[in-house]
NUDO-134794 format. One record per atom (N, C-alpha, C, O): atom name; x, y, z. Coordinates in steps of 0.05 Angstrom, whole numbers. Example, Ala and Ser with C-alpha at 12.3 -4.5 7.8 and 13.67 -1.06 7.14 Angstrom:
! NUDO-134794
NODE  a      X      Y      Z
NODE  N    264   -114    156
NODE CA    246    -90    156
NODE  C    264    -66    156
NODE  O    285    -66    169
NODE  N    257    -45    142
NODE CA    273    -21    143
NODE  C    258      1    157
NODE  O    268     23    161
This chain:
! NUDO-134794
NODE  a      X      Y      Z
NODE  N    425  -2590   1227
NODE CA    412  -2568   1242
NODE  C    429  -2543   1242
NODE  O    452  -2541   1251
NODE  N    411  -2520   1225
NODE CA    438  -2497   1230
NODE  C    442  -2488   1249
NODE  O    459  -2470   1250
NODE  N    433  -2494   1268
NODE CA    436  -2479   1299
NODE  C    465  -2493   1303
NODE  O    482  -2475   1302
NODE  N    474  -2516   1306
NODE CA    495  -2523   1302
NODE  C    515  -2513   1288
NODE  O    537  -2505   1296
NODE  N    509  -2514   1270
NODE CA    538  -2500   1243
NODE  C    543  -2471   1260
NODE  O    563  -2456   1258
NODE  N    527  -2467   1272
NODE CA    529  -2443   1289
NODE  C    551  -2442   1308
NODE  O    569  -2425   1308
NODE  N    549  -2466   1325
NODE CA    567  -2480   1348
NODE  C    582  -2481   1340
NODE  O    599  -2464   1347
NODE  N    589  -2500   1318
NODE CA    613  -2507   1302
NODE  C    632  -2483   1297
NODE  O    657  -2483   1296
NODE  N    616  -2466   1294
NODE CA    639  -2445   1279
NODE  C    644  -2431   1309
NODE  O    668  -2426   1311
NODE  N    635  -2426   1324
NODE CA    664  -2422   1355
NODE  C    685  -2439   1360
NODE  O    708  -2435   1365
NODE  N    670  -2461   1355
NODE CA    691  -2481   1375
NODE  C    704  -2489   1347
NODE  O    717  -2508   1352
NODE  N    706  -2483   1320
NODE CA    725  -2488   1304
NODE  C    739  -2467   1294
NODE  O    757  -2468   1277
NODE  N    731  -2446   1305
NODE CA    747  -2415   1308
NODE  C    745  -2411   1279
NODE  O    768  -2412   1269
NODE  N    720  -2405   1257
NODE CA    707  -2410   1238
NODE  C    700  -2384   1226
NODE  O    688  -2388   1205
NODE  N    703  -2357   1232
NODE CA    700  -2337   1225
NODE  C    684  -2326   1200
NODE  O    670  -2306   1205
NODE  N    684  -2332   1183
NODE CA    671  -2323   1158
NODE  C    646  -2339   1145
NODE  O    638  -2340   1122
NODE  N    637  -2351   1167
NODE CA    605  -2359   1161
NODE  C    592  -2358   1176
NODE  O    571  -2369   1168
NODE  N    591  -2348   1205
NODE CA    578  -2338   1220
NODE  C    555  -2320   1220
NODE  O    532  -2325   1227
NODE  N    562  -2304   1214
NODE CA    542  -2279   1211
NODE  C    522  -2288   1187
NODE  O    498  -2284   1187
NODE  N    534  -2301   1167
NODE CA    509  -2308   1150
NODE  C    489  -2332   1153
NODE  O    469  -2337   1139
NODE  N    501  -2347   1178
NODE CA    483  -2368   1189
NODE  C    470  -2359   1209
NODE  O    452  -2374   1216
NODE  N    473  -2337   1224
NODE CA    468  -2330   1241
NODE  C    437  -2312   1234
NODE  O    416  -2312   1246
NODE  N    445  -2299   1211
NODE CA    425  -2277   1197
NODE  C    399  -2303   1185
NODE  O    374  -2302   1187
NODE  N    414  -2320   1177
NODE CA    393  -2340   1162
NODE  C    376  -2354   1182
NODE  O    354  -2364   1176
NODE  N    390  -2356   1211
NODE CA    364  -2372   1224
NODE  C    345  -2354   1236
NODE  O    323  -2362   1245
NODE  N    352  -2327   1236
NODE CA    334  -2305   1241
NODE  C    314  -2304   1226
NODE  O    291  -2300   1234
NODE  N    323  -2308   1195
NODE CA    308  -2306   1179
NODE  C    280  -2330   1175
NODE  O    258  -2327   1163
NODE  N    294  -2358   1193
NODE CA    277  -2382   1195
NODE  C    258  -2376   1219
NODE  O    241  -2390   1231
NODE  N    265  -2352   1220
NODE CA    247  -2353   1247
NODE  C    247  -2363   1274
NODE  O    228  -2368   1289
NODE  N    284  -2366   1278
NODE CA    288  -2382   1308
NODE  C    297  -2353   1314
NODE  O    306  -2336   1299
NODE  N    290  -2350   1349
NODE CA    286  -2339   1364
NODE  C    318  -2327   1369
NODE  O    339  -2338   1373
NODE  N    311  -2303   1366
NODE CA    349  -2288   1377
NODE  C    361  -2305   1406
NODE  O    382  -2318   1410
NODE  N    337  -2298   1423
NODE CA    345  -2319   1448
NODE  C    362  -2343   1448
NODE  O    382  -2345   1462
NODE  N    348  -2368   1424
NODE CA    365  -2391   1421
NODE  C    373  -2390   1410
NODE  O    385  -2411   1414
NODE  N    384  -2379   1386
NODE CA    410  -2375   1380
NODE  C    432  -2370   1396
NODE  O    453  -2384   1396
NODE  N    426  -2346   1415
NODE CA    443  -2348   1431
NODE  C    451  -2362   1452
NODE  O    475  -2363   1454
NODE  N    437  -2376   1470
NODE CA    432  -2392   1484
NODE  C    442  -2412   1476
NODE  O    464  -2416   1487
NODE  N    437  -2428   1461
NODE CA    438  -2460   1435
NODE  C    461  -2462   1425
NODE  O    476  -2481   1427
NODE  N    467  -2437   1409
NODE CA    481  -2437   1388
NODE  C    507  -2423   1398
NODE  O    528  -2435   1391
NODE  N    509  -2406   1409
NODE CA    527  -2387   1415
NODE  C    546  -2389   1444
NODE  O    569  -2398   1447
NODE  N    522  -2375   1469
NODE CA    537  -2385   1496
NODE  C    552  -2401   1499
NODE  O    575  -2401   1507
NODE  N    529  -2429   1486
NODE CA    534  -2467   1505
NODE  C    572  -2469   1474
NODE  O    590  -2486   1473
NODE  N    569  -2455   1465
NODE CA    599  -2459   1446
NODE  C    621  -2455   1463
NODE  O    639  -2471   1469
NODE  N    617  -2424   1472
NODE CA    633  -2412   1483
NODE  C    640  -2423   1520
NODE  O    657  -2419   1537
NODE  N    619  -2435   1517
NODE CA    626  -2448   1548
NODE  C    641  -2474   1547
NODE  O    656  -2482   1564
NODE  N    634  -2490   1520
NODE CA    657  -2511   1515
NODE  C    684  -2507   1516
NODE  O    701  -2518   1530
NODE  N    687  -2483   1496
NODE CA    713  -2478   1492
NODE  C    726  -2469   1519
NODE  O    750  -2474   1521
NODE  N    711  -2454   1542
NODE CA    718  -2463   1564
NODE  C    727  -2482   1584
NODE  O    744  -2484   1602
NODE  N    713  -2492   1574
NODE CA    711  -2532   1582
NODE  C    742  -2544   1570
NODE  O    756  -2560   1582
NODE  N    748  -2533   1548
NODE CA    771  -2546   1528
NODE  C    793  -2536   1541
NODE  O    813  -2549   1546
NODE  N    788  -2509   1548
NODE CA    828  -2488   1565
NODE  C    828  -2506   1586
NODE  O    848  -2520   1589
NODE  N    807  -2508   1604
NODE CA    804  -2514   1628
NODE  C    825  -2549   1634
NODE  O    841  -2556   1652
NODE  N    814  -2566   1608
NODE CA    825  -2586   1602
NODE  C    851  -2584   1586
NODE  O    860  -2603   1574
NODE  N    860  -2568   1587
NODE CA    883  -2565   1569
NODE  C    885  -2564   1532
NODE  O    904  -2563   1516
NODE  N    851  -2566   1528
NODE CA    862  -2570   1494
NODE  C    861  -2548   1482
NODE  O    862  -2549   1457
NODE  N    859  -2528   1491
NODE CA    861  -2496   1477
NODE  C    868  -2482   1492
NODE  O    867  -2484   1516
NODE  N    877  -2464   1479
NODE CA    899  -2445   1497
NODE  C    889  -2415   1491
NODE  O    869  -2410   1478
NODE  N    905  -2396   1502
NODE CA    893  -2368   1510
NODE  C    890  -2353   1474
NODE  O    872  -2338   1469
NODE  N    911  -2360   1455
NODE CA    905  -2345   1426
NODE  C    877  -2356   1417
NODE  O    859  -2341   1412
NODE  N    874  -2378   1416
NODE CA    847  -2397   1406
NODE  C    820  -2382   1427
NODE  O    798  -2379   1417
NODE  N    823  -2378   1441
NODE CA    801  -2371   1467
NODE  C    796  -2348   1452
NODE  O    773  -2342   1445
NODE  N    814  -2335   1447
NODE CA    809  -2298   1435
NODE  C    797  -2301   1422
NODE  O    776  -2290   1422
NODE  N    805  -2322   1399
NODE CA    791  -2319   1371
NODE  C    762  -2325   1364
NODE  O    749  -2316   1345
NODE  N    751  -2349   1390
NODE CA    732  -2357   1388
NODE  C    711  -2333   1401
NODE  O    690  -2324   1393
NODE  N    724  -2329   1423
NODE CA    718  -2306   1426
NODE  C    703  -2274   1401
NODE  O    681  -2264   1401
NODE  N    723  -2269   1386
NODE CA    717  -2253   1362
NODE  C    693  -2272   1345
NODE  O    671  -2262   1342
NODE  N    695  -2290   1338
NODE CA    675  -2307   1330
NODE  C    654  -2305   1338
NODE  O    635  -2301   1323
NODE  N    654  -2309   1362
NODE CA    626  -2303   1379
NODE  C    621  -2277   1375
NODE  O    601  -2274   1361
NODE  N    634  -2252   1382
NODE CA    621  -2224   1370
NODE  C    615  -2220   1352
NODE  O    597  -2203   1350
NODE  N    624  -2233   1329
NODE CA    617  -2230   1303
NODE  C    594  -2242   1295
NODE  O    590  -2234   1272
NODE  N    574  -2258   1301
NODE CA    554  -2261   1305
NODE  C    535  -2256   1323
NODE  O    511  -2260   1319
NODE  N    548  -2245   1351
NODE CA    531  -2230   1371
NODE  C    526  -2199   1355
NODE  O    505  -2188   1360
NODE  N    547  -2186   1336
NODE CA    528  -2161   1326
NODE  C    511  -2164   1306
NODE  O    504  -2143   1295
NODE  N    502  -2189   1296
NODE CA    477  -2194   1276
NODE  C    450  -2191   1299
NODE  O    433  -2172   1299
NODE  N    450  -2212   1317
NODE CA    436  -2207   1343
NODE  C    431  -2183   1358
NODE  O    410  -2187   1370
NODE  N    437  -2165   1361
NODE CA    444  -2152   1383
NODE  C    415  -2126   1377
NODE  O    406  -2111   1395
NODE  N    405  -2126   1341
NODE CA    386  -2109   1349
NODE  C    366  -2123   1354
NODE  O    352  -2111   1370
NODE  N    355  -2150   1345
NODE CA    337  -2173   1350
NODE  C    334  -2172   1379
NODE  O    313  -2166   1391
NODE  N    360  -2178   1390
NODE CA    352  -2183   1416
NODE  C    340  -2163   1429
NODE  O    321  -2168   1444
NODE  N    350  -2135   1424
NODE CA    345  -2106   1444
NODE  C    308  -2113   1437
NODE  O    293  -2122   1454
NODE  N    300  -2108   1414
NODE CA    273  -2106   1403
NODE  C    256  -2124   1427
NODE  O    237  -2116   1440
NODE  N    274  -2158   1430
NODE CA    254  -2165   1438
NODE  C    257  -2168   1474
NODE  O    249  -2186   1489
NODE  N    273  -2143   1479
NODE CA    281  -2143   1512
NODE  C    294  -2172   1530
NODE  O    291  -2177   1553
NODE  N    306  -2184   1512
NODE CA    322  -2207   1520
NODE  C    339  -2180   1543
NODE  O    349  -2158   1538
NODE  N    337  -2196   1567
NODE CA    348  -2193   1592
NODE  C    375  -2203   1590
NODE  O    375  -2222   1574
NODE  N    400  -2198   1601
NODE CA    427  -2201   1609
NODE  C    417  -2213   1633
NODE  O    396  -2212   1646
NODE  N    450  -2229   1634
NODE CA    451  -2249   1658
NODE  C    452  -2226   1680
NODE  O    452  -2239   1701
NODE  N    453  -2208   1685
NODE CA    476  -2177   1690
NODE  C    492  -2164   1685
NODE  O    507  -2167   1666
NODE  N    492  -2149   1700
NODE CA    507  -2126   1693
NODE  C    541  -2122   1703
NODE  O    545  -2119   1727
NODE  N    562  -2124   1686
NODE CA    590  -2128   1705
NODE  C    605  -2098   1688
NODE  O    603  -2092   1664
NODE  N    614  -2087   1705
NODE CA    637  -2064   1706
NODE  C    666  -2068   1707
NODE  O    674  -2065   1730
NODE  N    686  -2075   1688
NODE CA    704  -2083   1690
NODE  C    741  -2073   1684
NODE  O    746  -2068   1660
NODE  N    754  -2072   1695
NODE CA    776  -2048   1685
NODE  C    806  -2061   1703
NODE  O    807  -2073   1725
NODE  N    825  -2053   1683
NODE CA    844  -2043   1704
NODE  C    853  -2030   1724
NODE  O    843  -2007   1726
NODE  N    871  -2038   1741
NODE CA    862  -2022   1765
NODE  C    887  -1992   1766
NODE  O    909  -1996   1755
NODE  N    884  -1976   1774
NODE CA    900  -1942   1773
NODE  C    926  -1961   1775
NODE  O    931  -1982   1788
NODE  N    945  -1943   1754
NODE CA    974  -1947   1754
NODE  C    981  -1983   1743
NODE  O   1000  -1998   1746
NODE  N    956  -1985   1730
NODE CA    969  -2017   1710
NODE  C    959  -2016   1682
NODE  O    935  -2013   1679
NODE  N    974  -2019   1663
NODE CA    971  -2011   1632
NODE  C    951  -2047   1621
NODE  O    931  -2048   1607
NODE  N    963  -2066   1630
NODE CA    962  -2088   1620
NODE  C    927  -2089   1612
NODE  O    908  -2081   1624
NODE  N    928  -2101   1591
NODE CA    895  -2108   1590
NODE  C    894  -2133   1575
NODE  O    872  -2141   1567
NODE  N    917  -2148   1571
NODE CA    908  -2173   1552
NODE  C    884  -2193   1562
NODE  O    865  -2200   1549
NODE  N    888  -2198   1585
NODE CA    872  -2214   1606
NODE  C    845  -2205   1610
NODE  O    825  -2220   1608
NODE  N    843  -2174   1616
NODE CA    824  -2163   1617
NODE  C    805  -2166   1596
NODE  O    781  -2168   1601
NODE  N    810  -2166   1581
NODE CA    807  -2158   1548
NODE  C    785  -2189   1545
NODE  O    761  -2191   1540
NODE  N    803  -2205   1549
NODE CA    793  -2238   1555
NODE  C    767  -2239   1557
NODE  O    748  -2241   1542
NODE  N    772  -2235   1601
NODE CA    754  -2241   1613
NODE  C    722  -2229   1605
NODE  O    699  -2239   1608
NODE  N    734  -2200   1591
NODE CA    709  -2179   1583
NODE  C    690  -2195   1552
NODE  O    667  -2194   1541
NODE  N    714  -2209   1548
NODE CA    698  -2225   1522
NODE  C    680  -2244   1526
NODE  O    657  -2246   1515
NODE  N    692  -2261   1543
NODE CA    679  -2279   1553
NODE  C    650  -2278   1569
NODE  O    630  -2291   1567
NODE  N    658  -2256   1586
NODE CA    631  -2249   1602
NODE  C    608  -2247   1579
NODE  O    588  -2261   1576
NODE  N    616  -2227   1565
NODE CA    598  -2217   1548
NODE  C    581  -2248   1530
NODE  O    557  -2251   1524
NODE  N    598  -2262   1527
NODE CA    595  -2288   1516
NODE  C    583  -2306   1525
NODE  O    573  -2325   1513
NODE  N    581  -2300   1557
NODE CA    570  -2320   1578
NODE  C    542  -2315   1580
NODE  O    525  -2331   1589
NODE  N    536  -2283   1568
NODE CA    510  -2268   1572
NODE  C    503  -2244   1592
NODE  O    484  -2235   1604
NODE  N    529  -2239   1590
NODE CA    527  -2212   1609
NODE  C    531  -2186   1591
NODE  O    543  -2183   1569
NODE  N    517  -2170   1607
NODE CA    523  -2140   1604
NODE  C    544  -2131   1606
NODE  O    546  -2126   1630
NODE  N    566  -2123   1593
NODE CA    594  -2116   1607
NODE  C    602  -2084   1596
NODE  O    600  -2076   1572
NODE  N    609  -2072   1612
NODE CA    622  -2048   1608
NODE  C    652  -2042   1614
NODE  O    655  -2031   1636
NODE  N    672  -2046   1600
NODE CA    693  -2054   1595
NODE  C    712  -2018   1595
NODE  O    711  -2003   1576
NODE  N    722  -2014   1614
NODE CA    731  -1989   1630
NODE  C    759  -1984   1616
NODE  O    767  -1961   1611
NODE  N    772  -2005   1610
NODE CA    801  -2003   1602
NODE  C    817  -2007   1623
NODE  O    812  -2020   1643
NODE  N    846  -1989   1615
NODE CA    860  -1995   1637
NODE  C    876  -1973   1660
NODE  O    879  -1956   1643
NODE  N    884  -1965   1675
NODE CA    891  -1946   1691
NODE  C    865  -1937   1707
NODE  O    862  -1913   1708
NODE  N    849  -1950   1717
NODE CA    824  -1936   1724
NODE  C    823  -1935   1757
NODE  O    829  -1953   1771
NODE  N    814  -1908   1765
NODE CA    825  -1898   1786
NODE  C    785  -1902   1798
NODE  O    766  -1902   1783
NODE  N    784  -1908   1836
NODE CA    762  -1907   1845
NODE  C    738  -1900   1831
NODE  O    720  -1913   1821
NODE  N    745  -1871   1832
NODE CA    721  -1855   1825
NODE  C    702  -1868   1791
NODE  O    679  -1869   1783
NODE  N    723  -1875   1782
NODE CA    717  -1876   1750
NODE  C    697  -1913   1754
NODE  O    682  -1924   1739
NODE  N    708  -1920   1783
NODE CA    693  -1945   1780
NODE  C    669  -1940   1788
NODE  O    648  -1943   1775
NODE  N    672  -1929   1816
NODE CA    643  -1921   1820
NODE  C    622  -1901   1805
NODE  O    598  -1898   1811
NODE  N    633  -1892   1789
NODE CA    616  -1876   1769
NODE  C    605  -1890   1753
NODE  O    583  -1882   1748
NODE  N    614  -1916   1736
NODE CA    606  -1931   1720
NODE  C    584  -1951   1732
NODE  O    562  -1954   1722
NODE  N    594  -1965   1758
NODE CA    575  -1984   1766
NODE  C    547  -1966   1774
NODE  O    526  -1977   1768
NODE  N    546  -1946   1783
NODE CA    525  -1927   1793
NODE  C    511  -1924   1762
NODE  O    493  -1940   1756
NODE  N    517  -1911   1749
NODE CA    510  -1909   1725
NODE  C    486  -1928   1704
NODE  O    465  -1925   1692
NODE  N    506  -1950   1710
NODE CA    493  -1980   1689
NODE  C    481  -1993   1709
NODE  O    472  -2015   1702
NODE  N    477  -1988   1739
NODE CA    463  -2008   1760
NODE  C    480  -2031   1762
NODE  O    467  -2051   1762
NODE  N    507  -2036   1764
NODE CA    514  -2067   1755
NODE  C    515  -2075   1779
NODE  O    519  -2063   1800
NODE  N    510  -2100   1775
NODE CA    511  -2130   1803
NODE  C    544  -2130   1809
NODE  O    551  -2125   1832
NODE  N    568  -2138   1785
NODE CA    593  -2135   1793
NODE  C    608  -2121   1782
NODE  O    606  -2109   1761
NODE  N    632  -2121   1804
NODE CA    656  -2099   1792
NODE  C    677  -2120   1788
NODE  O    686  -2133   1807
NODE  N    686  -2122   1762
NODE CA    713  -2142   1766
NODE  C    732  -2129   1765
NODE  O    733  -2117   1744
NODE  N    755  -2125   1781
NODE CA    789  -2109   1777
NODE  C    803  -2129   1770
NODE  O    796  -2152   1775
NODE  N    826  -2123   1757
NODE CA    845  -2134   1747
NODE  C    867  -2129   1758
NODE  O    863  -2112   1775
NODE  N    887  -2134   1758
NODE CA    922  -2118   1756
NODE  C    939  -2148   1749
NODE  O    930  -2171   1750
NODE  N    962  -2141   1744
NODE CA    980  -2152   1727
NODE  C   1010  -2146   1736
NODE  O   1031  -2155   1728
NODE  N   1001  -2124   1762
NODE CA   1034  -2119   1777
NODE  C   1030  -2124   1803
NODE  O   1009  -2119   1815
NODE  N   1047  -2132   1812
NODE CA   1048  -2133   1847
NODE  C   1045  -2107   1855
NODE  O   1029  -2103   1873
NODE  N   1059  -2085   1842
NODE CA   1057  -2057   1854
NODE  C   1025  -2041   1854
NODE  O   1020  -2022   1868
NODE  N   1007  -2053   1833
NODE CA    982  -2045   1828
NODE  C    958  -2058   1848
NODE  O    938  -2045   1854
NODE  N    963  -2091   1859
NODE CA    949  -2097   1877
NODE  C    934  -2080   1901
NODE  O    912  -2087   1909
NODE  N    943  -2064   1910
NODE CA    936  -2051   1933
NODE  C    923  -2032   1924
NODE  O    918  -2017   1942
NODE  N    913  -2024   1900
NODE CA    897  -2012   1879
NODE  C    862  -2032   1885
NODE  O    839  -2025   1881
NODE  N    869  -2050   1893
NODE CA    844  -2066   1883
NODE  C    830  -2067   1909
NODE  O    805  -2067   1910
NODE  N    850  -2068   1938
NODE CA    837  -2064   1963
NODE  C    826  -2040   1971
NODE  O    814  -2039   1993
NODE  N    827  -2017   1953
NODE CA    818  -1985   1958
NODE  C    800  -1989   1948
NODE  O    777  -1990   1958
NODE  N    804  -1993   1930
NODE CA    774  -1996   1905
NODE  C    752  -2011   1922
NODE  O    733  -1999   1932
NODE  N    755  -2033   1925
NODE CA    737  -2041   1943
NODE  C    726  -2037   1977
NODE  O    704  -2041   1989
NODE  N    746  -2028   1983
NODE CA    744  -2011   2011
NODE  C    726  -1981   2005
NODE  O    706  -1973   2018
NODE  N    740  -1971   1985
NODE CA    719  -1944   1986
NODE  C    689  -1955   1970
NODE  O    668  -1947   1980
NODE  N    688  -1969   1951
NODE CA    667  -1976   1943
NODE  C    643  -1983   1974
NODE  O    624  -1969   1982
NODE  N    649  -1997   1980
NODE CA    639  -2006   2009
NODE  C    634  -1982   2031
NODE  O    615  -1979   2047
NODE  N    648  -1974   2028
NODE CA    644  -1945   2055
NODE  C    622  -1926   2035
NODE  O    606  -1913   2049
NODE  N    619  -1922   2011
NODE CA    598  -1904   1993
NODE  C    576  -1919   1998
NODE  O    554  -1907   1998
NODE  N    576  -1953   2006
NODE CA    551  -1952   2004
NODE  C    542  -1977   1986
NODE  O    520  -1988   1989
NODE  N    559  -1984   1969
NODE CA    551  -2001   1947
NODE  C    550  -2029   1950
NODE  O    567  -2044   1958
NODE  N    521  -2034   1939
NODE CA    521  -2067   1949
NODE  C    536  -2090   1929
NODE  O    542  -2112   1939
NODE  N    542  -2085   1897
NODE CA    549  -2097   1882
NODE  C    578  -2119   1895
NODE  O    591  -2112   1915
NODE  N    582  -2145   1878
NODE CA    605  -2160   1886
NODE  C    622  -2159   1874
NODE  O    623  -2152   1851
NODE  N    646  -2167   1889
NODE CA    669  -2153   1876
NODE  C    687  -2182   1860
NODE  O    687  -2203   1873
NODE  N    700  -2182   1838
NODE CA    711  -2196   1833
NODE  C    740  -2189   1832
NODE  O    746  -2165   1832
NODE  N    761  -2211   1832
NODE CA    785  -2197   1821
NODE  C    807  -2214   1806
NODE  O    801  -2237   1801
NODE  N    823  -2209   1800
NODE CA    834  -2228   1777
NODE  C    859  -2219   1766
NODE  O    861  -2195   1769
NODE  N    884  -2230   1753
NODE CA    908  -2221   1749
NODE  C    931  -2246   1756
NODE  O    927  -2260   1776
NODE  N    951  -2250   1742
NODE CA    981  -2257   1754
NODE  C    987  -2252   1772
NODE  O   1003  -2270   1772
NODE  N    989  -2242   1794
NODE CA    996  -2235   1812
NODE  C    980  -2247   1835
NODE  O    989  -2259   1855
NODE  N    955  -2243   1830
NODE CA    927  -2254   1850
NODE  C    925  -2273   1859
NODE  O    944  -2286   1853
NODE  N    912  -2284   1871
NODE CA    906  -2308   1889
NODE  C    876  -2303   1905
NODE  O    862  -2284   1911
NODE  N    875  -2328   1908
NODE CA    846  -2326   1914
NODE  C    848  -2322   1955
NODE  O    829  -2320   1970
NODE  N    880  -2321   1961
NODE CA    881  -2320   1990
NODE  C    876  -2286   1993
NODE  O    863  -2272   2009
NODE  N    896  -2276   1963
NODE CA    893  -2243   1972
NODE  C    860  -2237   1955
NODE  O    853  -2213   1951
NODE  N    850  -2251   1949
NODE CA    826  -2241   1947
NODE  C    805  -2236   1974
NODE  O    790  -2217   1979
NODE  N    809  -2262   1987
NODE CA    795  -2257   2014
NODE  C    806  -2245   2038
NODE  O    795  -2245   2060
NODE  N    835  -2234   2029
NODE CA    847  -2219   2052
NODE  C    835  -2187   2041
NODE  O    831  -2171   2060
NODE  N    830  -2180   2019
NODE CA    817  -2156   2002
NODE  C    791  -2151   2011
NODE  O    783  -2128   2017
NODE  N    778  -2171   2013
NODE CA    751  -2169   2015
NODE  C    728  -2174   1999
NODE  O    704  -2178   2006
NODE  N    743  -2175   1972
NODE CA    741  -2192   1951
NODE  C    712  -2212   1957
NODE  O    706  -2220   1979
NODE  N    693  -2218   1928
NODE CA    675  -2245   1936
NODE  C    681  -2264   1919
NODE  O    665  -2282   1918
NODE  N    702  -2263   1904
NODE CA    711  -2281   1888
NODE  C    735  -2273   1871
NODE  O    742  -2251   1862
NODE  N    749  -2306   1868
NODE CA    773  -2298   1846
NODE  C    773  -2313   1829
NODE  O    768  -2336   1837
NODE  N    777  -2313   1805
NODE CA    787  -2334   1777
NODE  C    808  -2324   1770
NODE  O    817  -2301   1768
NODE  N    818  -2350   1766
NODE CA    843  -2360   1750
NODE  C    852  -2350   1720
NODE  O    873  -2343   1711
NODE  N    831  -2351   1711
NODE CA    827  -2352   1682
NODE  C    793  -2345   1666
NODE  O    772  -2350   1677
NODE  N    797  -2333   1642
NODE CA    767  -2324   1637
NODE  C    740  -2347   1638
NODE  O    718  -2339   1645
NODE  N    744  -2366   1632
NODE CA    724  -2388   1637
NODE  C    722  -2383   1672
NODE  O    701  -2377   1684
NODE  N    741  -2385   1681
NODE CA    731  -2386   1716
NODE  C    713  -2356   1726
NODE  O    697  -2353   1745
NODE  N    725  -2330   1700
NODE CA    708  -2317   1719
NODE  C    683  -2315   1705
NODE  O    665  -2307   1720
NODE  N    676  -2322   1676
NODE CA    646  -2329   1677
NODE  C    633  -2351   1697
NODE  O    612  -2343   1706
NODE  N    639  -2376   1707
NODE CA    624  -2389   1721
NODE  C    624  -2370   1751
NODE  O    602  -2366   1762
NODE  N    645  -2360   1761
NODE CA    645  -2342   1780
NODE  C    624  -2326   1788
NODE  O    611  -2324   1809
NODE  N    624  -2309   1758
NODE CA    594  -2284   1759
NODE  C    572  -2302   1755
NODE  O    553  -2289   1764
NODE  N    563  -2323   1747
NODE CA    538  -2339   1746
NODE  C    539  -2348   1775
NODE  O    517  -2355   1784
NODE  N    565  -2349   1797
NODE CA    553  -2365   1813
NODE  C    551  -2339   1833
NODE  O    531  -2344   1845
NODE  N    562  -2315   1841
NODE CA    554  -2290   1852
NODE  C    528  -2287   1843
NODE  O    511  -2291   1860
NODE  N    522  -2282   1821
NODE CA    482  -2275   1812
NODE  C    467  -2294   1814
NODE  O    443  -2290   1813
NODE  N    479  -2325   1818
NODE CA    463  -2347   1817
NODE  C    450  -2346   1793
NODE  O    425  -2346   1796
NODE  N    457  -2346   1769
NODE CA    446  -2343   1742
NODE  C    462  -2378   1731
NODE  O    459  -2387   1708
């Protein structure tokens, strides 16, 4: 079944036959949807399944990761055509005064992988620049990041002023430093550990 060889090539971090299996079941006439869905997500959520368990680690995650985009841009005009819906919409960045984005970088792959919409801010990103983006794209979440103890208190503004403007979206947050105690001392509606936790995270905020 090529929908498989599909699978196969994430979770075997398989790079250079992707896109042409990917183009060929288009061509069979399976649905951009299950491909992605079938073939693609349910991969990337194993390999989840595998860090989580210890059998792959953060370079392998990346790559499967790139794997996965590399056949999500064969998809991506199929899908628009046929208004395939996102799980939602997530806004995601570093927070003002932190450079780091390896993590970020991750989690933004993953989401996207999980079936979300992601708009991926970078890093140093100050209030305004968040709330401009989430307003913008309509998004359900904002995920912050930081990577320094000195940048944390970056992520309680952000969400404090977010909240006083008005905005109903949920907030996620995430980083070395983090914890899921200073997440709920923040205000925070959730924290992950790691990028597998914050895709199940945003599925369980949207209930998707």
């Amino acid at each position: 079944m090529a929908i498989m060889d599909i699978y196969k090539c994430i979770l075997e971090l398989n790079i250079e036959p992707i896109a042409d299996l990917v183009r060929k079941e288009l061509e069979a006439g399976r649905p951009a949807s299950t491909i992605l869905q079938e073939g693609m997500i349910a991969a990337l959520d194993e390999v989840g399944n595998r860090f989580a368990a210890g059998e792959m680690f953060v370079p392998e995650m990346l790559f499967a990761a790139k794997v996965f985009n590399t056949g999500l841009d064969v998809l991506k005009p199929r899908l628009a055509a046929s208004d395939a819906k996102p799980a939602g919409t997530v806004v995601i960045g570093t927070v003002k005064g932190d450079l780091h984005d390896i993590g970020k970088n991750l989690v933004a792959m993953m989401l996207e992988g999980g079936g979300f919409r992601v708009i991926d801010l970078g890093v140093d990103i100050d209030t305004e620049k968040f709330i401009k983006a989430v307003k913008e794209n309509q998004a359900q979440i904002l995920a912050l990041s930081a990577l320094l103890t000195t940048t944390m208190p970056a992520m309680k503004s952000t969400i404090l002023d977010c909240r006083q403007k008005g905005l109903k979206m949920k907030f996620m947050v995430g980083g070395a430093p983090v914890s899921q105690g200073y997440a709920e001392e923040i205000g925070a509606d959730g924290y992950a550990a790691d990028a597998p936790g914050a895709v199940q995270l945003a599925r369980q905020l949207l209930k998707v």
